[in-house]
Residue frames as a rotation matrix with the C-alpha (Angstrom) as fourth column:
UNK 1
0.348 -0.875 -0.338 18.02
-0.870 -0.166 -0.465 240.38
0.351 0.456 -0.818 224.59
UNK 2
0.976 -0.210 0.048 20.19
0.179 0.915 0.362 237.25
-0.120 -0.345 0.931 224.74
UNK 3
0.055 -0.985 -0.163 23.87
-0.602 -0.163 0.782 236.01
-0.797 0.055 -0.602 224.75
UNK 4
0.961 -0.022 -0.276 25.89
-0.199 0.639 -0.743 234.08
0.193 0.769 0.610 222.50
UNK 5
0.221 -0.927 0.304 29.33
-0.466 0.173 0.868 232.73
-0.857 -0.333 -0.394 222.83
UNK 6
0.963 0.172 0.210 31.64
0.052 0.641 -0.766 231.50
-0.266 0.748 0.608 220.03
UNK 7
-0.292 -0.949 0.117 35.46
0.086 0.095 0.992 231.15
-0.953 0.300 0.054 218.64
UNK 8
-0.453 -0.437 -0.777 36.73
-0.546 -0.554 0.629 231.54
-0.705 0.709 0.012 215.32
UNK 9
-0.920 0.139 0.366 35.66
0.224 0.954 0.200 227.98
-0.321 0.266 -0.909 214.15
UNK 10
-0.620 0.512 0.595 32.08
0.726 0.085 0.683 229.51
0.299 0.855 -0.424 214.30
UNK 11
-0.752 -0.374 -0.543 31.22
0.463 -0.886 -0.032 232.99
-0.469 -0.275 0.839 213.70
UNK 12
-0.899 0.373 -0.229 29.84
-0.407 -0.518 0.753 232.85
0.162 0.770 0.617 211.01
UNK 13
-0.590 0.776 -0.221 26.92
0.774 0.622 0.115 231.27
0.227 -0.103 -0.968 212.73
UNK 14
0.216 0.494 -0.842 25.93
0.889 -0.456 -0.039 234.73
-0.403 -0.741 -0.538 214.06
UNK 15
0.767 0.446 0.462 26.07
0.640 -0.581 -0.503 236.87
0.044 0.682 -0.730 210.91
UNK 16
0.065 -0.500 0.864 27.86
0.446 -0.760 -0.473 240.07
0.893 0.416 0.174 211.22
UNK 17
0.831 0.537 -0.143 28.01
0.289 -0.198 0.937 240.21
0.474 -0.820 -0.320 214.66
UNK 18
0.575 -0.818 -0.025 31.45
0.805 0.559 0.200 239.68
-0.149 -0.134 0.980 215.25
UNK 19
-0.258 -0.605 0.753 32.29
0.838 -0.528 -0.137 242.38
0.481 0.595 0.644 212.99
UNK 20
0.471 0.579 0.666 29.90
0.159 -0.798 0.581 244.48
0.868 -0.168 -0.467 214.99
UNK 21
0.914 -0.304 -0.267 31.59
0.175 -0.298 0.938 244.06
-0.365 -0.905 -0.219 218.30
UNK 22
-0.225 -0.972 0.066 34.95
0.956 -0.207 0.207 244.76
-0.188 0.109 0.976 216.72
UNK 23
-0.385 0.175 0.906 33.27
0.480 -0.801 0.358 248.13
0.788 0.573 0.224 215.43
UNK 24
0.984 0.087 0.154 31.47
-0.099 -0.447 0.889 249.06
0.146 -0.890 -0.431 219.45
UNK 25
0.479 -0.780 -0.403 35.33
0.652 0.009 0.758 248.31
-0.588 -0.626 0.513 220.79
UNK 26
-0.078 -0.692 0.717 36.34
0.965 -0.233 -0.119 250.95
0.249 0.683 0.686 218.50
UNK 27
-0.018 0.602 0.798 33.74
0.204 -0.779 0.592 253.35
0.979 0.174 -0.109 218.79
UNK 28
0.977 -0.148 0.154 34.44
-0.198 -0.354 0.914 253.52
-0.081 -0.923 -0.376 223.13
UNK 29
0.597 -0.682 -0.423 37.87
0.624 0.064 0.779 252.18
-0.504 -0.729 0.464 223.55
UNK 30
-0.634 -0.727 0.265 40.11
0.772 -0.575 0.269 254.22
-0.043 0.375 0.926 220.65
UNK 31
-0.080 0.259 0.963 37.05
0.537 -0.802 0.260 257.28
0.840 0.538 -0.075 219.71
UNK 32
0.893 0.417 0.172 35.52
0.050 -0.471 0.881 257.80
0.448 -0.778 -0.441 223.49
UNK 33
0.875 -0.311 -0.370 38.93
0.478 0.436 0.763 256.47
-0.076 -0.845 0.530 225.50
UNK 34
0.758 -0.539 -0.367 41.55
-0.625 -0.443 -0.643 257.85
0.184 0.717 -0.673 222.79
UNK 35
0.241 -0.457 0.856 43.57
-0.209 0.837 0.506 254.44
-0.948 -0.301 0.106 223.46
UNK 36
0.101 -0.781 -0.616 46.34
-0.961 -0.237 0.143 254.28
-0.258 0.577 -0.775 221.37
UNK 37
-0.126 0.192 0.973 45.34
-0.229 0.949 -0.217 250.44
-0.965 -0.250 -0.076 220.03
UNK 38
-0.991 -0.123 0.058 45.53
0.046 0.098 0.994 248.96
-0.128 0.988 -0.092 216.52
UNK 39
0.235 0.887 0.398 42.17
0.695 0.133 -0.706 249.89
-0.679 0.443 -0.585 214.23
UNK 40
-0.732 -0.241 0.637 40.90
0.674 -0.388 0.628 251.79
0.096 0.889 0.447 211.13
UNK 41
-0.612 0.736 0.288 38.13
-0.608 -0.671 0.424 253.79
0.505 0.084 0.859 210.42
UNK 42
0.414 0.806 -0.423 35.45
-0.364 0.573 0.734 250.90
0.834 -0.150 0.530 211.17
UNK 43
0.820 0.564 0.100 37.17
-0.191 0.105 0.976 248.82
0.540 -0.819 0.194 213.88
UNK 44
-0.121 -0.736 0.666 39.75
-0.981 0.193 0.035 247.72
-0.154 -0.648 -0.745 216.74
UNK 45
0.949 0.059 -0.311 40.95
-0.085 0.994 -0.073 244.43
0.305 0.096 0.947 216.25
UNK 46
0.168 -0.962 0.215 44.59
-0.978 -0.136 0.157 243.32
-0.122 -0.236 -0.964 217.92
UNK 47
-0.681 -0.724 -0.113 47.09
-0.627 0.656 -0.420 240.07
0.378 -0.215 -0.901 218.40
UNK 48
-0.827 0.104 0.553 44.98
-0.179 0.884 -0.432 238.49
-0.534 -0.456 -0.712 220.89
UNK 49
0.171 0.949 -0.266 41.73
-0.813 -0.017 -0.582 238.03
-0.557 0.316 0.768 218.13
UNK 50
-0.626 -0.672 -0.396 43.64
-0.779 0.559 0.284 235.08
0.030 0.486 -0.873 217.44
UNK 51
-0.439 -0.068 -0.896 42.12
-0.592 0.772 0.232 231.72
0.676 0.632 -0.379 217.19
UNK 52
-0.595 0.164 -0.787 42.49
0.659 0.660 -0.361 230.46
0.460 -0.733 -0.501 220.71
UNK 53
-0.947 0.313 0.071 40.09
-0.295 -0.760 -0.579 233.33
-0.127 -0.569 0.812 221.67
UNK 54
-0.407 0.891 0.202 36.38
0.897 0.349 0.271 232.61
0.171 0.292 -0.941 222.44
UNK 55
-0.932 0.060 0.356 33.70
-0.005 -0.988 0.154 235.65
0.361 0.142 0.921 222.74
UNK 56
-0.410 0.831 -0.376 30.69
0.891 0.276 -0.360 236.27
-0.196 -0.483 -0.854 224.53
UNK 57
-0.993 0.013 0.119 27.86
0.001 -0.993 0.119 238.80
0.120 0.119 0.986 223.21
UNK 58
-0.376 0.926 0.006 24.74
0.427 0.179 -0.886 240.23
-0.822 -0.331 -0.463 224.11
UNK 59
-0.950 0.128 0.286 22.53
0.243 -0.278 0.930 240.63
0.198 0.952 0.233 221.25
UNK 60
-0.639 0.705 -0.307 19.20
-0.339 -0.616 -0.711 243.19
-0.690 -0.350 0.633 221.26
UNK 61
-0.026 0.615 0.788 15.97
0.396 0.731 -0.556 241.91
-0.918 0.298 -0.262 220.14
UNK 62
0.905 0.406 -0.127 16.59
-0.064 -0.165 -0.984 243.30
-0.421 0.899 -0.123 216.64
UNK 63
0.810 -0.507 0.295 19.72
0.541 0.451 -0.710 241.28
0.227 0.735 0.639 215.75
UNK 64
0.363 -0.711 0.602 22.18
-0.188 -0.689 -0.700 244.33
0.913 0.141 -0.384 216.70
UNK 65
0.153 -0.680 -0.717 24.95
0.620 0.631 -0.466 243.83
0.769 -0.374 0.518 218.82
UNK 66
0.822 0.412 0.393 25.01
0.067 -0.756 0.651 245.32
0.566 -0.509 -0.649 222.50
UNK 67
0.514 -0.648 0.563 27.70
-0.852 -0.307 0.424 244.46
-0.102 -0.697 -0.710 224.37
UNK 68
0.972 -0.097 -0.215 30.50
0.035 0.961 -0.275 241.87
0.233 0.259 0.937 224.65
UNK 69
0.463 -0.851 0.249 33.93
-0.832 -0.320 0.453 240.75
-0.306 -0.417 -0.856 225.87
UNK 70
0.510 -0.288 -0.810 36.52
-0.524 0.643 -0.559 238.57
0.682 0.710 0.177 224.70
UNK 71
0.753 0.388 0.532 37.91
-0.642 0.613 0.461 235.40
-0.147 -0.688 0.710 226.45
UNK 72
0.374 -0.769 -0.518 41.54
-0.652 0.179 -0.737 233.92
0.659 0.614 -0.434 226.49
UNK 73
0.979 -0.034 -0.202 42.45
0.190 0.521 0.832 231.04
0.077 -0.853 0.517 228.37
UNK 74
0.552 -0.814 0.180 46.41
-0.714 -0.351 0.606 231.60
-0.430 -0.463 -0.775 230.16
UNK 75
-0.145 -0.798 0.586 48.00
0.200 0.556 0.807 228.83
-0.969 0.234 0.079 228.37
UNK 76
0.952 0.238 0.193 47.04
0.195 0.019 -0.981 230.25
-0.237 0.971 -0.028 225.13
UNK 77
-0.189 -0.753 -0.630 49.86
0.170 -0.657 0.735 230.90
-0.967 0.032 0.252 223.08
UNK 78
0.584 0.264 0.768 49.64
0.765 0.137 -0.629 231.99
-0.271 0.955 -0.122 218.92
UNK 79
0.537 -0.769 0.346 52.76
0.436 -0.098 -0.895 232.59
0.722 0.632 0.282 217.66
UNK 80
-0.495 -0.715 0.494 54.65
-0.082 -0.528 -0.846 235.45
0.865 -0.459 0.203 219.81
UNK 81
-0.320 0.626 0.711 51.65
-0.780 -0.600 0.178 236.14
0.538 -0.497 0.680 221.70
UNK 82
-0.888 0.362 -0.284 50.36
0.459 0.652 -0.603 234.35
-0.034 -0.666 -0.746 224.87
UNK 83
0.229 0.935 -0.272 47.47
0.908 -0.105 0.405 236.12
0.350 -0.339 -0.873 226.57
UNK 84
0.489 0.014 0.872 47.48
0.264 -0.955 -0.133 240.18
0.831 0.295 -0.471 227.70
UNK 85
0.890 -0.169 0.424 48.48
-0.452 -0.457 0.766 240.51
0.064 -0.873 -0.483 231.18
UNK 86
0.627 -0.740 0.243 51.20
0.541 0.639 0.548 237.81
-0.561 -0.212 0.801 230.56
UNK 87
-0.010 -0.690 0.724 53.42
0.887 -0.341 -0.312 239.61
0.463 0.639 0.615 227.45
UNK 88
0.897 0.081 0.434 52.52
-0.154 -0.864 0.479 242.99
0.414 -0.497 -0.763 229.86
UNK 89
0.660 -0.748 0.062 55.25
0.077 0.149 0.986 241.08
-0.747 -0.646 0.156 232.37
UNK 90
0.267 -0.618 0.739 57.23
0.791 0.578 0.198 240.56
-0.550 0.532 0.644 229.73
UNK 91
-0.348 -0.016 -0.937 57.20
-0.245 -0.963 0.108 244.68
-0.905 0.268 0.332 228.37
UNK 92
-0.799 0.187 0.571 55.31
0.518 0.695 0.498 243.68
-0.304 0.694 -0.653 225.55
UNK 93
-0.117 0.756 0.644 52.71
0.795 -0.317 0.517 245.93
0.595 0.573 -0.564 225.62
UNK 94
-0.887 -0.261 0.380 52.73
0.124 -0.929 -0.348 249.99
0.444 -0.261 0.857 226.53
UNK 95
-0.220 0.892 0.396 50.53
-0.479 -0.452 0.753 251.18
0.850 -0.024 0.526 229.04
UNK 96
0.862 0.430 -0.268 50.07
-0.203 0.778 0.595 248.14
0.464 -0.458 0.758 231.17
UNK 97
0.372 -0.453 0.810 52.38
-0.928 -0.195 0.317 247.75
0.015 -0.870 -0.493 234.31
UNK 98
-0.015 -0.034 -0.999 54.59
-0.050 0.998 -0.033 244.59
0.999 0.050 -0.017 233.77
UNK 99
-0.945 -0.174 -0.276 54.91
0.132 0.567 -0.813 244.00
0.298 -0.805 -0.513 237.84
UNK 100
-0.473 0.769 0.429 51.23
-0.720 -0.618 0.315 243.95
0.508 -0.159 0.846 238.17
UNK 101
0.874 0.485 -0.032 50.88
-0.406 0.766 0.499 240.06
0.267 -0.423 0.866 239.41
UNK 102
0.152 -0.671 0.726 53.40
-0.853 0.282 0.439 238.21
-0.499 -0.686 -0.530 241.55
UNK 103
-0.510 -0.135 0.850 54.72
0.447 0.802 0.395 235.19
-0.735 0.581 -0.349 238.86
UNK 104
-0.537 0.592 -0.601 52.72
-0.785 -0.091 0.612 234.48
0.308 0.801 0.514 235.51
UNK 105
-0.166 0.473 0.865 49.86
-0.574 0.667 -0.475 232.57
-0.802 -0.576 0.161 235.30
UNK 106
-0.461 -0.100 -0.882 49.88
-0.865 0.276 0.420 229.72
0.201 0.956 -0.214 233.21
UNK 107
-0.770 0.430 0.471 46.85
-0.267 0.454 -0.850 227.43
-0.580 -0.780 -0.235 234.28
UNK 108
-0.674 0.734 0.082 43.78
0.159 0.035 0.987 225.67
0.721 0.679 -0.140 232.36
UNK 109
0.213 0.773 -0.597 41.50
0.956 -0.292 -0.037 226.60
-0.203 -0.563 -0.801 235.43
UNK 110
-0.164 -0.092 -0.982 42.49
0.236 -0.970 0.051 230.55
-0.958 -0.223 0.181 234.43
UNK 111
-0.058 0.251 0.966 40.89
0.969 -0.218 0.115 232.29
0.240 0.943 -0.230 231.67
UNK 112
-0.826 -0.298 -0.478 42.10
0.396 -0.911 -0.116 236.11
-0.401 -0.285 0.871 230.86
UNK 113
0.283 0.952 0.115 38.89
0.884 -0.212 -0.417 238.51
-0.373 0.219 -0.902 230.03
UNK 114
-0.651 -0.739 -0.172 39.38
0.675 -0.668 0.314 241.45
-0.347 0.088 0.934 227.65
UNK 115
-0.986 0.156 0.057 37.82
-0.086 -0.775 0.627 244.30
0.142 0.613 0.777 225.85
UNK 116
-0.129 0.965 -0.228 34.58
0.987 0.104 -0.119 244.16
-0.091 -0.241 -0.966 227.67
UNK 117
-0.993 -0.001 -0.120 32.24
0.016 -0.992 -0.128 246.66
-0.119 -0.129 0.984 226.42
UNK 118
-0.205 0.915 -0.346 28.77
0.825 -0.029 -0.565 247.99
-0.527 -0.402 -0.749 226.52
UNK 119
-0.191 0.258 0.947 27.07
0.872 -0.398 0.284 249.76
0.450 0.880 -0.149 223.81
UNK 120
-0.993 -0.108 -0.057 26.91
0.121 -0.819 -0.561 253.90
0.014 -0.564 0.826 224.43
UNK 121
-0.681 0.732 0.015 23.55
-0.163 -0.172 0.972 253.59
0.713 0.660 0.236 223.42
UNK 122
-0.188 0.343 -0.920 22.71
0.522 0.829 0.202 251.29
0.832 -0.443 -0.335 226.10
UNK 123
-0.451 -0.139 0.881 21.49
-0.393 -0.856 -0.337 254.57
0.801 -0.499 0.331 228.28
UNK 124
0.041 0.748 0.662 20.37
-0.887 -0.278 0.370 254.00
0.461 -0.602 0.652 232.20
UNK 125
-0.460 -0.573 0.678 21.73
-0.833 0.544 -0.105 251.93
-0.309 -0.613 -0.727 235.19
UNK 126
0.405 0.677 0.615 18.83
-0.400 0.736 -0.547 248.62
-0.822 -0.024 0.569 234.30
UNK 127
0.998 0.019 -0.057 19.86
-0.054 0.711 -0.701 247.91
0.027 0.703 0.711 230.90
UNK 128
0.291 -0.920 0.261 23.81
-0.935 -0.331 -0.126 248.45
0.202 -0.207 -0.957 231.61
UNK 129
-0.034 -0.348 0.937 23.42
-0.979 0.202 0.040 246.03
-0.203 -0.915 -0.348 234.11
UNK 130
0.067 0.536 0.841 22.05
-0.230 0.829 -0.510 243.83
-0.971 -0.159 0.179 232.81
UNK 131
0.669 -0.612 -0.423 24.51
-0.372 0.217 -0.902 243.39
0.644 0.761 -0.083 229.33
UNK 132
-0.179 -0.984 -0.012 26.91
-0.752 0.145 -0.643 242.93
0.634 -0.106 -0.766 231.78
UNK 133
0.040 0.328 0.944 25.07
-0.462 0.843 -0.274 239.78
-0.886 -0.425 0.185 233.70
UNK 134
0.935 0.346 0.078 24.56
-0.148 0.581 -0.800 238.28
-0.322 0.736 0.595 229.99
UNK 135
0.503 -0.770 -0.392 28.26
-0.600 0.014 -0.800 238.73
0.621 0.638 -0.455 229.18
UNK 136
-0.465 -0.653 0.599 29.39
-0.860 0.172 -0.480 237.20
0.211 -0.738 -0.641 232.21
UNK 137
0.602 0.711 0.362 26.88
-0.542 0.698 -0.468 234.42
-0.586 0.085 0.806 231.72
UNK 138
0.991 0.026 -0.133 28.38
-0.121 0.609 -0.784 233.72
0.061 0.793 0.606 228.55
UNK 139
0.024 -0.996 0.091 32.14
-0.743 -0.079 -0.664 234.05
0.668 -0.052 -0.742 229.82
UNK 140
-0.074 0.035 0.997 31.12
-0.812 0.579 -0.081 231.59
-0.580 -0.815 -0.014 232.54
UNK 141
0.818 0.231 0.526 29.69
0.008 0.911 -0.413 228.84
-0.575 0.342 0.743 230.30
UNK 142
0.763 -0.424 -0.488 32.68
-0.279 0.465 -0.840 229.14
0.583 0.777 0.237 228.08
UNK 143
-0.200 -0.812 0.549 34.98
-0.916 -0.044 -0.399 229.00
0.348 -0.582 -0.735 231.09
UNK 144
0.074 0.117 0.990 33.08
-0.435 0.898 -0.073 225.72
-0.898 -0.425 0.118 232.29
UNK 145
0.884 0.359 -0.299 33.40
-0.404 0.268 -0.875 224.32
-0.234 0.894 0.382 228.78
UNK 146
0.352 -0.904 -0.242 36.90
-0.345 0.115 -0.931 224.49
0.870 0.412 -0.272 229.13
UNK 147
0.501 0.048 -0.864 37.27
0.738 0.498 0.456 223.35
0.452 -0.866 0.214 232.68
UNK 148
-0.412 -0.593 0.691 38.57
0.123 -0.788 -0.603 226.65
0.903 -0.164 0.398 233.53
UNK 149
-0.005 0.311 -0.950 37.53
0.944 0.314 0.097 227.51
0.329 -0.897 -0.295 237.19
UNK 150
0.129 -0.174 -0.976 38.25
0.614 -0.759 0.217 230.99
-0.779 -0.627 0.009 237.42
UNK 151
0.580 0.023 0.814 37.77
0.570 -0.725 -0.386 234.54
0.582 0.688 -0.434 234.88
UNK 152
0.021 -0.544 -0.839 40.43
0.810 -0.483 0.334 237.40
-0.587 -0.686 0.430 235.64
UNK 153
0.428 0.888 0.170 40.48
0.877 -0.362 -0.316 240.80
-0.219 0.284 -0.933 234.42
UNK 154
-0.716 -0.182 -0.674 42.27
0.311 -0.947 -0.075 244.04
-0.625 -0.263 0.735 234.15
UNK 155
0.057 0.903 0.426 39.37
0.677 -0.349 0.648 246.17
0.734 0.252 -0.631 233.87
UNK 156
-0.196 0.248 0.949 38.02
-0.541 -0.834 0.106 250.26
0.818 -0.493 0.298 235.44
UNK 157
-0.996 0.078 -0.039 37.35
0.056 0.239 -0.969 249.56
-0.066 -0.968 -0.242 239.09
UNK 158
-0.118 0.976 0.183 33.55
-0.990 -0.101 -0.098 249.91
-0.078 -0.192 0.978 238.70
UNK 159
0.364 0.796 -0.484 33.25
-0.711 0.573 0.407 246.45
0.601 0.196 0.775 237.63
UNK 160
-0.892 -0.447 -0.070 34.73
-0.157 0.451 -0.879 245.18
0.424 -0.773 -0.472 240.92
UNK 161
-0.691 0.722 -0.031 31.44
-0.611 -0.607 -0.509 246.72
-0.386 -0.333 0.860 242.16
UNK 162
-0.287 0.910 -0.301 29.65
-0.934 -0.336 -0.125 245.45
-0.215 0.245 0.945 239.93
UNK 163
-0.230 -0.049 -0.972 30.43
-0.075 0.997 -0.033 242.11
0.970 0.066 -0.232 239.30
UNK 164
-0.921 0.270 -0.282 29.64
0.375 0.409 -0.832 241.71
-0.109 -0.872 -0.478 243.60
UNK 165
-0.366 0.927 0.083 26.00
-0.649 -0.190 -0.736 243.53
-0.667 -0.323 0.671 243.22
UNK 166
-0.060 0.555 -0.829 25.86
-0.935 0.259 0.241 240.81
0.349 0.790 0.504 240.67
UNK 167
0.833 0.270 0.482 26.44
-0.524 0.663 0.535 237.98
-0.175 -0.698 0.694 243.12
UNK 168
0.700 -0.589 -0.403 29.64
0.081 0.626 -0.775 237.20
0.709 0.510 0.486 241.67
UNK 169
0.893 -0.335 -0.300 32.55
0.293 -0.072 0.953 236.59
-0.341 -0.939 0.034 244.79
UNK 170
0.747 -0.558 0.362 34.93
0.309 -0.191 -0.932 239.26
0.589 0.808 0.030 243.03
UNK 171
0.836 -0.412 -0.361 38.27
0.281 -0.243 0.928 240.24
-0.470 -0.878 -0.087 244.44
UNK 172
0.808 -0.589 -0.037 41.42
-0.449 -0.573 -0.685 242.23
0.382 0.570 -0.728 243.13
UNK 173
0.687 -0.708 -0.162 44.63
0.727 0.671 0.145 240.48
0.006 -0.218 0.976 242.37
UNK 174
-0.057 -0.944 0.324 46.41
0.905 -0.186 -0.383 243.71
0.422 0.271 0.865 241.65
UNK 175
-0.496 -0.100 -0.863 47.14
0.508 -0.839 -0.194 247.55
-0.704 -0.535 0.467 242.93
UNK 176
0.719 0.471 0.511 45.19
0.673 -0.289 -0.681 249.83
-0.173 0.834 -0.524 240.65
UNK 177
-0.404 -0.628 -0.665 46.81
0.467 -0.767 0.440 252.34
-0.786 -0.133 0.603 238.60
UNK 178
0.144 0.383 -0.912 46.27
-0.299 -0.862 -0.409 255.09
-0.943 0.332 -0.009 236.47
UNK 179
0.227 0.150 0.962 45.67
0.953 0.171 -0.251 254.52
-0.202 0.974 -0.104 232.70
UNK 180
-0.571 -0.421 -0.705 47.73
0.173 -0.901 0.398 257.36
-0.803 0.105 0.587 231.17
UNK 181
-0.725 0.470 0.503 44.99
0.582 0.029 0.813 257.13
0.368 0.882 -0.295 227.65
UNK 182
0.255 0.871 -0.419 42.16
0.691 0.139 0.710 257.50
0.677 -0.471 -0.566 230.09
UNK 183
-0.647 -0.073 0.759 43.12
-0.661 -0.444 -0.605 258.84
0.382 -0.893 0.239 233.23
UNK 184
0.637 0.770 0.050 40.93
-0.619 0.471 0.628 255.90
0.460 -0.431 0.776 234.85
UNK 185
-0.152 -0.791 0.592 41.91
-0.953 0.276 0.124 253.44
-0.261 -0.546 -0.796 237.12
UNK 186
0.535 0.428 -0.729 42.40
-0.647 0.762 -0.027 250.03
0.544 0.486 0.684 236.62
UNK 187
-0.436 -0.633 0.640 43.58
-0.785 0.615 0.074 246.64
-0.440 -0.470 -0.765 238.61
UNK 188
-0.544 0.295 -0.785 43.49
-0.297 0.808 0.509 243.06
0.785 0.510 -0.352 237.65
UNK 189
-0.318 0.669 0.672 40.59
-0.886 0.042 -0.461 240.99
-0.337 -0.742 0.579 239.32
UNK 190
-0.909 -0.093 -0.406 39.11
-0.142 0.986 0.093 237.74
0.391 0.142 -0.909 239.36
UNK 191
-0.006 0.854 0.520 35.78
-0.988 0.073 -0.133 235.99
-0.152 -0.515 0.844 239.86
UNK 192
-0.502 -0.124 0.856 34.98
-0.268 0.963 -0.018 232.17
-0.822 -0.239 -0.517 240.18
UNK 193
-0.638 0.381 -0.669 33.60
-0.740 -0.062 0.670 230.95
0.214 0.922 0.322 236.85
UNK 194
-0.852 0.524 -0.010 30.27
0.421 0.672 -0.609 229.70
-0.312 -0.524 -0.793 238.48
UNK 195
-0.481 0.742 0.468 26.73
0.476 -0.227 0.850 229.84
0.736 0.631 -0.244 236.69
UNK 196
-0.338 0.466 0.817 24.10
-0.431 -0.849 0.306 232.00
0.837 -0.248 0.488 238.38
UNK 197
0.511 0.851 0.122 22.21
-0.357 0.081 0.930 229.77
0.782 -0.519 0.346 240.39
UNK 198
0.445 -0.530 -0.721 25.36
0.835 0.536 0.122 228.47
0.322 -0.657 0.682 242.45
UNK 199
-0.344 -0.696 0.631 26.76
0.285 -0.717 -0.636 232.36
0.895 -0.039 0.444 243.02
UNK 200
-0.725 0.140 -0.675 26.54
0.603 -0.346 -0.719 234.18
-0.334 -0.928 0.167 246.75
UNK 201
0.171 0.984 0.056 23.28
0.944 -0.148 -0.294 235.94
-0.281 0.103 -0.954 246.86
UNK 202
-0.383 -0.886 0.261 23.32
0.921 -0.387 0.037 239.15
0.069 0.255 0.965 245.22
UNK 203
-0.715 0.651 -0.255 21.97
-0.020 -0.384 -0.923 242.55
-0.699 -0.655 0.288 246.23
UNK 204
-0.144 0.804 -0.576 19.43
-0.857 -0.392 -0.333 242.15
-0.494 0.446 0.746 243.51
UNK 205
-0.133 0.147 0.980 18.30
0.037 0.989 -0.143 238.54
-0.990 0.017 -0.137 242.88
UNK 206
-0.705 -0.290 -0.648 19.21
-0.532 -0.389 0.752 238.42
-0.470 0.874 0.120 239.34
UNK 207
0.605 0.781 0.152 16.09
-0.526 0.536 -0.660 236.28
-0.597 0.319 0.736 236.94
UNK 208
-0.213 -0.516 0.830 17.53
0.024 0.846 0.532 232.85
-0.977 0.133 -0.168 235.83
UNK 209
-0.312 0.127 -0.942 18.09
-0.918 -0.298 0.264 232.60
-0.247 0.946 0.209 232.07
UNK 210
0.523 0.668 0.529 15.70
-0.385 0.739 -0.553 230.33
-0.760 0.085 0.644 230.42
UNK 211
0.354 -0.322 0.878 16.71
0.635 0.772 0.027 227.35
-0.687 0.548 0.478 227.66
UNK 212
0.456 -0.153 0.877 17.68
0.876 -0.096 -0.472 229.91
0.156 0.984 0.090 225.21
UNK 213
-0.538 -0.824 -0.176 19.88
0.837 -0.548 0.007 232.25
-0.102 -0.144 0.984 227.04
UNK 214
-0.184 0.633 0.752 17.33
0.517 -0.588 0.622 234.55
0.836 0.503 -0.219 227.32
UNK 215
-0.714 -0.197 -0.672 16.50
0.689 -0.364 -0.626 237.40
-0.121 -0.911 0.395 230.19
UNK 216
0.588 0.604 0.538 14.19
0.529 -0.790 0.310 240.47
0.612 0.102 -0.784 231.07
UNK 217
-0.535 -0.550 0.641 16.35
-0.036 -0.744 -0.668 243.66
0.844 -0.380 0.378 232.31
UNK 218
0.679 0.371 -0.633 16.61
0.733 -0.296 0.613 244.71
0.041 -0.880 -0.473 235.96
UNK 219
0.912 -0.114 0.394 17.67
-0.184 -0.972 0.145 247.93
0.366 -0.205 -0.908 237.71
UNK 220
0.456 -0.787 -0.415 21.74
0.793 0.147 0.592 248.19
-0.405 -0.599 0.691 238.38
UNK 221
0.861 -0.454 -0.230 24.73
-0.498 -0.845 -0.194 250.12
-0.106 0.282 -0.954 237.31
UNK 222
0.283 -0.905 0.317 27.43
0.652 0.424 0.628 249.27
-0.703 0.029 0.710 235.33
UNK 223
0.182 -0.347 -0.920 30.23
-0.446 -0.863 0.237 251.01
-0.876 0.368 -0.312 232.99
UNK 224
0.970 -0.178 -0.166 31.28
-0.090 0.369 -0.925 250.43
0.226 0.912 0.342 229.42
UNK 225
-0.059 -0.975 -0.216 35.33
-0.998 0.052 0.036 249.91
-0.024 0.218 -0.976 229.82
């Protein structure tokens, strides 16, 4: 399996792929989560799938989409809409605690991370883990593309965890709280948007992706939220 990264401009380089991760963020966050989020029958698509969004997925060696998360930098704005955690302060969006960060951030070294997910399919702690190194690969390179310096999150507390057995120096900007959809917790967080080979050693020495963004699974644990 490999990544890919891309914006609106070009999707259509990567087939139906697009459409496919809008169709996995259906199938876990509104069928499995019962999150109360804009979709149809086929998928979940909201506000921030706007333009200034870029996307990072992992694709399985037969073309089908595995996992993937979407990528908003803090000064975005399109039309009403800035970026998620920011219109949260602002009571913009149910569900989501507006006093969860101290100020707003409005920075080109900050890029917000959303709707990371991981295919249910994807069964057993090795391959989990190891969508969610390739997505975070590809959220890094687009964060250095943009001279961003830093990826933040609200996201389940596991991938605090996991993002540090991945060597990444994660750390939590907010209190968690309860997701009333879910019952799960959740806080905002933050890693340095640094490529693999410059990250703090991790407890499993991830295998450097070769010229084509390419990998062989190892043995971790990560969730789908």
């Amino acid at each position: 399996m490999h990544y890919v990264t891309f914006g609106l401009r070009d999707l259509h380089e990567y087939g139906n792929a697009y459409y496919e991760y809008l169709a996995l963020r259906k199938r876990f966050f509104v069928d499995s989560l019962g999150w109360a989020i804009p979709h149809d029958d086929q998928v979940e698509m909201d506000q921030y799938d706007n333009p200034k969004a870029r996307y990072s997925l992992v694709i399985g060696d037969e073309g089908q989409v595995l996992a993937g998360a979407r990528a908003l930098p803090t000064t975005a704005r399109w039309g009403e809409t800035t970026y998620m955690l920011r219109d949260a302060q602002a009571g913009q969006i149910s569900g989501i605690p507006a006093d969860l960060l101290n100020g707003q951030i409005v920075s080109k070294s900050m890029w917000e991370c959303t709707r990371l997910v991981i295919s249910p399919d994807m069964r057993g702690m090795k391959a989990r883990i190891d969508c969610l190194d390739l997505i975070c690969r590809g959220l890094v390179d687009v964060a250095e593309e943009q001279g961003a310096t830093e990826l933040m999150s609200l996201s389940n507390l596991w991938l605090l965890r996991a993002l540090k057995s991945l060597g990444f120096d994660a750390s939590l900007m907010s209190r968690p709280y309860v997701n009333a959809d879910d019952g799960h917790k959740y806080a905002v967080m933050k890693i340095p948007a640094v490529r693999l080979d410059r990250r703090v050693a991790p407890n499993v020495v991830p295998q450097a992706a070769g010229p084509v963004r390419q990998m062989q699974p190892r043995l971790l644990h990560a969730a789908s939220t």
